[in-house]
C-alpha positions in Angstrom: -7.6 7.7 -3.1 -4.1 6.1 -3.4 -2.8 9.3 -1.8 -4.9 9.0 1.2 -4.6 5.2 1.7 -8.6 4.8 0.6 -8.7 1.5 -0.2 -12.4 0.6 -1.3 -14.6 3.0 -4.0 -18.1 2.3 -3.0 -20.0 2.8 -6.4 -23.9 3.7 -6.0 -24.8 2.7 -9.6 -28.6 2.5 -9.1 -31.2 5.0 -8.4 -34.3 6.4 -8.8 -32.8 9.2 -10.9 -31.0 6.2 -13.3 -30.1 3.1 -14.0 -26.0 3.7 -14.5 -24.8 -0.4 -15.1 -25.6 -1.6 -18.4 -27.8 -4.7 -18.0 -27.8 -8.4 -19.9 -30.8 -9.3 -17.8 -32.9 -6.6 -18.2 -31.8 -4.4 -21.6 -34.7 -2.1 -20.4 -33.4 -0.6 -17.6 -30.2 1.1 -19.7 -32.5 3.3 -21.0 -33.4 5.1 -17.6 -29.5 6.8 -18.2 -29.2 8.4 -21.3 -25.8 9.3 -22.2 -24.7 8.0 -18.9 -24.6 4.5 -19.0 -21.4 2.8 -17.4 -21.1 -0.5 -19.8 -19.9 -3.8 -17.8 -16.8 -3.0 -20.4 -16.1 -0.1 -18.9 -16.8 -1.0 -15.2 -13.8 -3.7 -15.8 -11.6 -1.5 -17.1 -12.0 0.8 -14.3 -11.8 -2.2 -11.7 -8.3 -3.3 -13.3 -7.2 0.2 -13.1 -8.2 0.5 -9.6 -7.0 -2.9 -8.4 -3.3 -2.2 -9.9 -3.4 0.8 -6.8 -4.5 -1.0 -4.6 -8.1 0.0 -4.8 -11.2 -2.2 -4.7 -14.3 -1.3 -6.3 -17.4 -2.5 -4.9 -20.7 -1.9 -7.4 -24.0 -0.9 -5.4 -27.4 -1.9 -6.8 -30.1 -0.6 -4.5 -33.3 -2.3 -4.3 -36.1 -2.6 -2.8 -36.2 1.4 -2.7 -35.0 4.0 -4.3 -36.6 2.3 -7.7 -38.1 4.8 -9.8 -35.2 3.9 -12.1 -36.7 0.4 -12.3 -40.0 1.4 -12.4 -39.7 3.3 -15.2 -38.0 0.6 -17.4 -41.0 -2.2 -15.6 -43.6 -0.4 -14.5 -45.4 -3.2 -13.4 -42.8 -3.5 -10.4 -44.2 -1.0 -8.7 -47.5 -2.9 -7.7 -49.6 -0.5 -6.8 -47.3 1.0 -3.9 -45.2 3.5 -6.3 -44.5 5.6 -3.0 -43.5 9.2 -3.4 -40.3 10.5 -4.5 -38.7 7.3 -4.4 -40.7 4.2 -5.4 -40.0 0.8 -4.4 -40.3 -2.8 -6.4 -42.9 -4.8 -4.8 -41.8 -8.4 -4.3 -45.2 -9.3 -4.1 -45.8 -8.6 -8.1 -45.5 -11.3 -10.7 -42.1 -11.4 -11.7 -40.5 -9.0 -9.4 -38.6 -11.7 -7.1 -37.3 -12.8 -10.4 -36.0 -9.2 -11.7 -34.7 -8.4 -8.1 -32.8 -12.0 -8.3 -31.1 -11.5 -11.5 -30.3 -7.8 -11.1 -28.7 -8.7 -7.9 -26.9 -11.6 -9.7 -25.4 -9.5 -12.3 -23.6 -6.8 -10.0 -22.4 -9.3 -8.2 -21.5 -10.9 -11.1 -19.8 -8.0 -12.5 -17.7 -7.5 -9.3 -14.0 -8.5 -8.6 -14.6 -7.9 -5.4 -15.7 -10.7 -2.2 -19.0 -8.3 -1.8 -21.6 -6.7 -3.9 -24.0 -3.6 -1.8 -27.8 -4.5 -1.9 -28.7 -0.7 -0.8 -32.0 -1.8 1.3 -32.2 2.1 2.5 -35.0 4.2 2.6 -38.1 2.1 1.3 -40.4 4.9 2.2 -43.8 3.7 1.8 -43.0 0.2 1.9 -44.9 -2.9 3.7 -42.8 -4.4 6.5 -43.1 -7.4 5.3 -42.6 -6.7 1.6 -39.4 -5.1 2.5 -38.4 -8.5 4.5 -39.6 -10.0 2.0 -37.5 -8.1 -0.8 -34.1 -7.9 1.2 -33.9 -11.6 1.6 -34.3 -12.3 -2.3 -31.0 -9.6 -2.8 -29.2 -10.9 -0.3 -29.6 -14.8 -1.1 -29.7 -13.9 -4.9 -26.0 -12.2 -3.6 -25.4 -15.1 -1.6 -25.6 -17.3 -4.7 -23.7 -16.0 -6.8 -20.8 -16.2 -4.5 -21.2 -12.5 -2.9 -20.6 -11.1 0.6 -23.3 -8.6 1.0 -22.8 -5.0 2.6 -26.0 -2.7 2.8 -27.3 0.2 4.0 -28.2 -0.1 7.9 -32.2 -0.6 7.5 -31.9 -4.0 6.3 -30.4 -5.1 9.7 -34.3 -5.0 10.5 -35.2 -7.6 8.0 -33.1 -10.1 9.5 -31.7 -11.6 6.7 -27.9 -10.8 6.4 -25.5 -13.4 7.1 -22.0 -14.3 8.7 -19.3 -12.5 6.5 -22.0 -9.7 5.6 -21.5 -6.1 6.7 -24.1 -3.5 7.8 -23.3 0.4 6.9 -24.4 2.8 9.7 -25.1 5.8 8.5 -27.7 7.8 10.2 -26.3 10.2 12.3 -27.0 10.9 15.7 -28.1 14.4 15.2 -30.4 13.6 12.2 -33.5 15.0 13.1 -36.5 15.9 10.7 -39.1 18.4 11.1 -42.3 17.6 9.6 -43.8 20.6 10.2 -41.3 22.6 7.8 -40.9 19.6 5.5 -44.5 19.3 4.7 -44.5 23.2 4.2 -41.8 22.8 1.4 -43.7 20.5 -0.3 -46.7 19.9 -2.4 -49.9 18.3 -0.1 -49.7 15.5 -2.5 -46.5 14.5 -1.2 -47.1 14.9 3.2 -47.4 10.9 3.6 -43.9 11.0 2.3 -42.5 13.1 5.1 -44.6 10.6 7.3 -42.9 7.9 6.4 -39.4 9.5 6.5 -40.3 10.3 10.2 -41.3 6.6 11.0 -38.3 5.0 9.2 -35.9 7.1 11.0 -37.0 7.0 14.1 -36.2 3.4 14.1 -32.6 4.0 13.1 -31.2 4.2 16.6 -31.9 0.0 17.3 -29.7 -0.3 14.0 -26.2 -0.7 15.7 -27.3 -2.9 18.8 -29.2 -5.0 16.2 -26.5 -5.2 14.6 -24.1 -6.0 17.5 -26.7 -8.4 19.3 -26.6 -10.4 15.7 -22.6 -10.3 15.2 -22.3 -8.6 12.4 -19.6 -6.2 11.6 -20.7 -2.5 11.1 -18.8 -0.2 8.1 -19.7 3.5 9.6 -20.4 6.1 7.2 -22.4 8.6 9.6 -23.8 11.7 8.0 -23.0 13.5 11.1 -18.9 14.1 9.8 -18.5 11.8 6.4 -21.3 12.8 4.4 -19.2 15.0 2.0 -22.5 16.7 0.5 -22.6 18.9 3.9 -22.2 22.4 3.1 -19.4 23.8 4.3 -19.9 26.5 7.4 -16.9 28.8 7.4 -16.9 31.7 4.4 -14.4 30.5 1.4 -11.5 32.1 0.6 -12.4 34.3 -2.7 -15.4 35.0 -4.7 -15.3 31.9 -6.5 -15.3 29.5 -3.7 -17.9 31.6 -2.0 -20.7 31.4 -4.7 -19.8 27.6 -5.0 -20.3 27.2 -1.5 -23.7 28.8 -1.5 -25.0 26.0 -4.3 -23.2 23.1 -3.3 -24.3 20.7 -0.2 -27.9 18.9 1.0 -29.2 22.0 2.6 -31.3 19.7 5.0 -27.9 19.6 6.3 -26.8 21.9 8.7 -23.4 23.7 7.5 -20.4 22.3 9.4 -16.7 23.7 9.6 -13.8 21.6 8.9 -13.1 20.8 12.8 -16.3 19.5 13.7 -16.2 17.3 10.3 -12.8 16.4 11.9 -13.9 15.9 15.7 -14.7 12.2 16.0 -13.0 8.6 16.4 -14.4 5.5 14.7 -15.9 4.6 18.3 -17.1 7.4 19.2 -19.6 6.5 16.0 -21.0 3.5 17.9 -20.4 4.6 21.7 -21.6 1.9 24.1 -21.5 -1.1 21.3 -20.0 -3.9 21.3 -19.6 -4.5 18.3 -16.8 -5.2 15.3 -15.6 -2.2 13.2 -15.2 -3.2 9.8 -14.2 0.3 7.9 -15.2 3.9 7.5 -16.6 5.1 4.6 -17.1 8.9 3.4 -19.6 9.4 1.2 -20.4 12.0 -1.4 -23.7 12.4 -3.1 -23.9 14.3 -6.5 -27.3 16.0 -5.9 -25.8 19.4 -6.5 -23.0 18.6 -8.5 -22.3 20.1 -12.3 -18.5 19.9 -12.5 -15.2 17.7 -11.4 -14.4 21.4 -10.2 -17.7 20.6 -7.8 -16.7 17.5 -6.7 -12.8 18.7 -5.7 -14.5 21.7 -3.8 -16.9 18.9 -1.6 -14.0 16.4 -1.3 -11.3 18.1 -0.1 -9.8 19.3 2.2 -12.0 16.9 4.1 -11.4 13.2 2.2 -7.8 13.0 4.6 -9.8 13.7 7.9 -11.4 10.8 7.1 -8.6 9.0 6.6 -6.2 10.3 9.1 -9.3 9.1 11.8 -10.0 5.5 9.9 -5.7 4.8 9.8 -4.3 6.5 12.6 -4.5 5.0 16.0 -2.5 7.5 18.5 -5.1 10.5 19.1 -4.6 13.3 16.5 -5.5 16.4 17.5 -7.2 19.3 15.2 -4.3 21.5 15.0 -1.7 18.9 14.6 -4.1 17.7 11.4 -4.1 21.3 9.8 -0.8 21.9 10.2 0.2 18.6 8.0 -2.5 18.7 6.0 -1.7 22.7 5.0 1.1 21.7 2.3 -1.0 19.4 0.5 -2.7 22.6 -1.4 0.1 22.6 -3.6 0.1 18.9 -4.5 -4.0 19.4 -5.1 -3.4 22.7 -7.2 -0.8 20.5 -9.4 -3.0 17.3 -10.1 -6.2 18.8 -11.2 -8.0 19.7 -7.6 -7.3 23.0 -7.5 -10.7 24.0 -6.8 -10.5 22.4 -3.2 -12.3 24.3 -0.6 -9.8 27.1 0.9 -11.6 28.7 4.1 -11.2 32.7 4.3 -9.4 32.6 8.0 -7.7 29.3 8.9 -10.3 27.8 11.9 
């Protein structure tokens, strides 16, 4: 991150597949991570470590969605609206506002940094108004505690972040779902799901003006180029890199090559808003990931894209990028990434 002038490690450290932050408030919940728990010891440590680079860490816990974690530790969260796939914590449920409060409380508590991220994304299955309802507990429990609040661009709808908060687009343009073949991937028991998915999302394109029309400052992280689990379109260079290609990515991602992952500005992300840029944000997700070998191959040579567009304000053109970025191989081969992506033919 140094290397590249990344500045900010966005850690998702809730989810429905675990709980990952050891909890004071709620011991339960570090039992939803066997063998993978991150202890508030170790979260400082890695914050120092960071900060002495020039790095800030900002811990994500997301709530009202993407719960099954939570659920699993209190089932009674779940109300009796445990939606499918994901879950959600119904604030409507005795003691719910209280465990959404003091979870909140504690990351942000645990953070060096000015914000703690709330999530707020996907809450398939969920009540309008128990989502409103839920988002404005995190965010004033944040508030609190003495947190700036960033979260995911769905809670813009709720209406209750706040000057100095920050919303993250990051539903691409060209995200597009299609029920159809969805629902034929999937058990019948699980079609309202792909329902809901279509609803939600199709209300992802008044995000940004909401946003804008409400003054707050966007952080963009679009899937469209800086979601880093996109598989990769051109062939890889040997057998090796091939066969990881083939298993690694969201395949309800269409593949990409390194130019079109390349072939945006930061305002070309929010054409025709008015509206305050705060950062850019790549983002990988570890769906298909087994190895630090994985992770190198998904990163790079795509992380300084990202960067070259989020730092550099002359226009950079595709081949002027490749051409600098082509030496780099070595340094990645020397500290440990050697298992970075290498295309077959240079595009």
């Amino acid at each position: 991150m140094t290397r590249y002038k990344l500045n900010v490690l966005h850690l998702h450290l809730t989810d429905s597949g675990g709980w990952r932050l050891q909890s004071a408030a709620r011991p339960a919940l570090d039992a939803t991570s066997p063998g993978e728990l991150i202890t508030r010891r170790e979260l400082a440590e890695l914050t120092a470590y960071a900060a002495a680079r020039g790095v800030t860490i900002v811990p994500e816990i997301d709530l009202p969605g993407h719960a099954h974690a939570a659920i699993r530790a209190y089932p009674e969260l779940a109300g009796d609206g445990t939606a499918a796939r994901l879950g959600y914590v119904d604030p409507a449920v005795p003691g719910a506002e209280s465990f959404i409060a003091e979870t909140v409380a504690e990351f942000a508590q645990a953070s060096r940094a000015r914000f703690v991220h709330v999530g707020g994304d996907e809450p398939f299955g969920m009540p309008v108004t128990a989502y409103t309802r839920a988002v404005g507990v995190a965010v004033r429990a944040a508030h609190d505690a003495g947190s700036r609040v960033v979260a995911w661009q769905e809670t813009v709808r709720a209406g209750a972040l706040g000057d100095g908060d920050l919303v993250q687009l990051w539903i691409g343009a060209e995200t597009s779902i299609d029920a159809d073949a969805k629902k034929a991937e999937l058990p019948e028991s699980a079609h309202p799901f792909v329902d809901q998915m279509v609803a939600l999302f199709a209300l992802a394109p008044s995000d940004g003006p909401a946003a804008a029309a409400a003054g707050l400052p966007v952080l963009l992280s679009s899937s469209d180029v800086l979601y880093y689990d996109r598989p990769y379109a051109e062939p890889a260079a040997d057998a090796e890199g091939e066969a990881r290609r083939a298993r690694l990515g969201f395949r309800d991602y269409p593949a990409k090559t390194l130019r079109q992952m390349f072939d945006w500005t930061p305002r070309s992300l929010v054409p025709g808003l008015d509206v305050r840029v705060a950062g850019v944000e790549a983002a990988i997700w570890s769906e298909t990931i087994t190895s630090f070998d994985d992770l190198a191959f998904l990163l790079l040579p795509r992380l300084p894209a990202a960067a070259e567009r989020s730092w550099t304000r002359e226009p950079v053109t595709w081949e002027d990028h490749r051409a600098r970025l082509r030496p780099h191989a070595a340094t990645w081969q020397a500290t440990g990434w050697g298992a970075a992506y290498r295309p077959a033919a240079e595009p």
